[in-house]
DSSP file (Angstrom, degrees, kcal/mol; ACC not computed):
  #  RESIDUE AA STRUCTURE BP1 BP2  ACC     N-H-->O    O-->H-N    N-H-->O    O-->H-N    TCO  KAPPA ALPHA  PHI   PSI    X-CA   Y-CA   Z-CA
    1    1 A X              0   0    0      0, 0.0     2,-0.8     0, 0.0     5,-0.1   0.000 360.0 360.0 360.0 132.1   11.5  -27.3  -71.0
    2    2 A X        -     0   0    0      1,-0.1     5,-0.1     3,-0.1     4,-0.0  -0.734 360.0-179.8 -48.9  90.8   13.7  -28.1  -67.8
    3    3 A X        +     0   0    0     -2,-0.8     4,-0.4     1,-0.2    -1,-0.1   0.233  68.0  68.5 -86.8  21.0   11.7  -29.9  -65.8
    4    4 A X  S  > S+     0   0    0      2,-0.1     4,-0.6     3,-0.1    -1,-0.2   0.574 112.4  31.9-102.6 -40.2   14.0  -30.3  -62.9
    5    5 A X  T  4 S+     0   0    0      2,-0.1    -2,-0.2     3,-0.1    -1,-0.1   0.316 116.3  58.7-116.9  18.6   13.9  -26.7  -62.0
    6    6 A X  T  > S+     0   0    0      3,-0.1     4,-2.1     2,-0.1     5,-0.4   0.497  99.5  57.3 -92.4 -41.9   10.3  -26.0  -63.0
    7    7 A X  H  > S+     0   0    0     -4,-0.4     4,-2.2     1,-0.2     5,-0.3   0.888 111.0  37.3 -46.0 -62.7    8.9  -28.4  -61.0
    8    8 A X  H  X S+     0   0    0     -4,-0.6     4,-1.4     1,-0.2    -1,-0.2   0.723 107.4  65.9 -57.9 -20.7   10.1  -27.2  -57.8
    9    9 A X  H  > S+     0   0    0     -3,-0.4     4,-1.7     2,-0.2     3,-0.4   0.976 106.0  45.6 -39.1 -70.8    9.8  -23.7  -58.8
   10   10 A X  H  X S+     0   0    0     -4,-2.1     4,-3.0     1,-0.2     5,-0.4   0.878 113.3  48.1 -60.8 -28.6    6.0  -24.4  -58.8
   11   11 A X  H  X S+     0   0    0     -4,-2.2     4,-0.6    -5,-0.4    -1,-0.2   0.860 110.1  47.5 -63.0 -28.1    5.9  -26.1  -55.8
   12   12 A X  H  < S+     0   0    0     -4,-1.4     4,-0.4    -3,-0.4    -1,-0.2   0.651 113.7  49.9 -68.1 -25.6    7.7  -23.8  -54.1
   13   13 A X  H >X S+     0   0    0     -4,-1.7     3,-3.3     2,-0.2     4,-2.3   0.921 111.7  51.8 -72.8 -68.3    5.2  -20.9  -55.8
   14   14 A X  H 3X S+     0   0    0     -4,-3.0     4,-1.1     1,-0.3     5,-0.2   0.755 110.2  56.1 -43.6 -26.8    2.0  -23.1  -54.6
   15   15 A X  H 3X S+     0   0    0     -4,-0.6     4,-2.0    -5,-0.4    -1,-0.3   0.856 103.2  43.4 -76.6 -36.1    3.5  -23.1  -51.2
   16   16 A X  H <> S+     0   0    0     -3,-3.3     4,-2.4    -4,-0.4    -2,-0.2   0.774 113.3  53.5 -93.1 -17.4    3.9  -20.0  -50.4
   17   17 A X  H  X S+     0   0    0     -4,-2.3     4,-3.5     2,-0.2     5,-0.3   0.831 107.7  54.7 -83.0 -20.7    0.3  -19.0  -51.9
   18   18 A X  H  X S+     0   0    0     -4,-1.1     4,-3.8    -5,-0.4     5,-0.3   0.990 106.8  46.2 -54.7 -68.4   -0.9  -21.6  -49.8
   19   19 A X  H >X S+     0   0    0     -4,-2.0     4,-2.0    -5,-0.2     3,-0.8   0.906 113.4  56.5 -55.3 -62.6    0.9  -19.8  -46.5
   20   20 A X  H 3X S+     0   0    0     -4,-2.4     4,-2.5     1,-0.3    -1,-0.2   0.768 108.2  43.4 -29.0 -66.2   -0.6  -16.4  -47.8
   21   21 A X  H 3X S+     0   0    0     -4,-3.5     4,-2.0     2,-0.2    -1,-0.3   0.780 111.5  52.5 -88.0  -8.4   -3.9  -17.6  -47.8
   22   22 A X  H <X S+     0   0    0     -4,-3.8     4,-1.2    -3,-0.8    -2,-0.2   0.988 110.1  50.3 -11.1 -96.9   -3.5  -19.3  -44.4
   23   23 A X  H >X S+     0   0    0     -4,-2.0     3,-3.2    -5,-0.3     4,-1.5   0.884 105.5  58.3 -28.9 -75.8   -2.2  -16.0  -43.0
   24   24 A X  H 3X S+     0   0    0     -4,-2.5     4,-1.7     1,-0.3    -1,-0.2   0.779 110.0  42.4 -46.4 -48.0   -5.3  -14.0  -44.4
   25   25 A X  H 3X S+     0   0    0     -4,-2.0     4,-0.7     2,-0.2    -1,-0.3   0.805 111.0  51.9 -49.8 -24.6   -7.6  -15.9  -42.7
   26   26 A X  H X< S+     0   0    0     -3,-3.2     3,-1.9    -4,-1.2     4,-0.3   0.951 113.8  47.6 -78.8 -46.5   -5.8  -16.1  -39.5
   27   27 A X  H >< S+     0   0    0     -4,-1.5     3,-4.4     1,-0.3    -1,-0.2   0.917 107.9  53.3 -58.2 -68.8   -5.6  -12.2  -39.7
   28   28 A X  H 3< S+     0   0    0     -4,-1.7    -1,-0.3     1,-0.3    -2,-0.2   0.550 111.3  50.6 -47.8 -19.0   -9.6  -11.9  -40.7
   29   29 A X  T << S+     0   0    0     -3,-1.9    -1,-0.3    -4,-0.7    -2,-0.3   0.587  96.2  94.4-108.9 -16.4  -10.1  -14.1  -37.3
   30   30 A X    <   -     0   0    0     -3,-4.4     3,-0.1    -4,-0.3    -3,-0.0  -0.301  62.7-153.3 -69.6 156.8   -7.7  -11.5  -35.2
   31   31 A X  S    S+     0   0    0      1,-0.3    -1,-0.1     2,-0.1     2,-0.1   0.590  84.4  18.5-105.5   1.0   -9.3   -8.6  -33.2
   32   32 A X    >   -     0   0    0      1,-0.1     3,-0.6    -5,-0.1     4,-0.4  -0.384  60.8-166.2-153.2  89.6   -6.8   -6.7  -33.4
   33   33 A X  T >> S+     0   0    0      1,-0.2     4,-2.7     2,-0.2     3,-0.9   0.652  93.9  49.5  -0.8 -71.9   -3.8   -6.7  -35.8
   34   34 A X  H 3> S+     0   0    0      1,-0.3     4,-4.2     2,-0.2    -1,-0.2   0.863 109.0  46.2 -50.6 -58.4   -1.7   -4.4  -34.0
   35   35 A X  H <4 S+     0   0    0     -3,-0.6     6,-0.4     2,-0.2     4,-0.3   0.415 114.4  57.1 -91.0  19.7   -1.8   -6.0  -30.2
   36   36 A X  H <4 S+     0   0    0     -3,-0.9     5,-0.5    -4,-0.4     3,-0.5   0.790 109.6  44.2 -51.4 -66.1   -1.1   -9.7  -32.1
   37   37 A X  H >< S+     0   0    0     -4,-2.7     3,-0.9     1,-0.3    -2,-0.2   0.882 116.1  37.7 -89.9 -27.2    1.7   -8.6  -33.5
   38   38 A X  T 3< S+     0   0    0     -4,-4.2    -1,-0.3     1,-0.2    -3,-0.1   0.833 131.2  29.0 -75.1  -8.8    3.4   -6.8  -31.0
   39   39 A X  T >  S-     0   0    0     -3,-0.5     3,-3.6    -4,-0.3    -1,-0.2  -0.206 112.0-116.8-103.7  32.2    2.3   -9.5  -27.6
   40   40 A X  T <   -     0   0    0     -3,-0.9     3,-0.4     1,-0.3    -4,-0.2   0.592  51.2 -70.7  51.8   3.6    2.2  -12.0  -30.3
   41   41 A X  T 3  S-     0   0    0     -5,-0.5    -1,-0.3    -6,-0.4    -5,-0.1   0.651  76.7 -91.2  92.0  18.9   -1.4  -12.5  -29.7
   42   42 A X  S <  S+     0   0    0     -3,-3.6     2,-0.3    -6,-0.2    -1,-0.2   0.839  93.1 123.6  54.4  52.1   -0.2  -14.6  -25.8
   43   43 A X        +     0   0    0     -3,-0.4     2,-0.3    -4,-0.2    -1,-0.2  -0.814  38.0 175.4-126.2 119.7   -0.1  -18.0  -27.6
   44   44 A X     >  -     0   0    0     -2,-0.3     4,-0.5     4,-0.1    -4,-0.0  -0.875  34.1-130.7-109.2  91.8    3.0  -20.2  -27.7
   45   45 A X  T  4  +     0   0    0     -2,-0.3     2,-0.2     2,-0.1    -2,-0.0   0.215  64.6  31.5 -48.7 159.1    2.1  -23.2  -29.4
   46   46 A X  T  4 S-     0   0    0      1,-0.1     2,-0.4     2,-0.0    -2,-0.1  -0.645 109.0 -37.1  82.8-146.6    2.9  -26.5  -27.8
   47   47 A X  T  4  +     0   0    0     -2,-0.2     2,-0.4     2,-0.0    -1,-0.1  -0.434  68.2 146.3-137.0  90.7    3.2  -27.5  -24.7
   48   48 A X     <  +     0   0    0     -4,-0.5     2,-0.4    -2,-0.4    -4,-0.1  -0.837  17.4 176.5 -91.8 136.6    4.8  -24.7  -22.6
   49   49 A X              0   0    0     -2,-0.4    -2,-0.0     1,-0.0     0, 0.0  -0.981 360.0 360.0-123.0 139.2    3.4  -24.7  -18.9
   50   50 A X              0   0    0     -2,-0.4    -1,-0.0     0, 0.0    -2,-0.0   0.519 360.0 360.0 -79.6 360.0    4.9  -22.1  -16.5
């Protein structure tokens, strides 16, 4: 085996299931799907003050 290009393959796999199951929770905590994603749910992380 090539272990030069499977390792990072799996990390790269593990990563992304990781963001996936992130996302699903974040989703399960919205109240509404629809008006997050189109006003982006009002939250700009960091520290914007107007």
């Amino acid at each position: 085996m090539n272990w030069d290009v499977l390792i990072p393959l799996l990390a790269f796999l593990v990563l992304i299931f990781l963001i996936g199951v992130w996302s699903n929770r974040k989703l399960k905590e919205s109240k509404s799907f629809l008006s997050d994603y189109f006003i982006g749910s009002r939250e700009l992380g960091g520290s914007y003050s107007p």
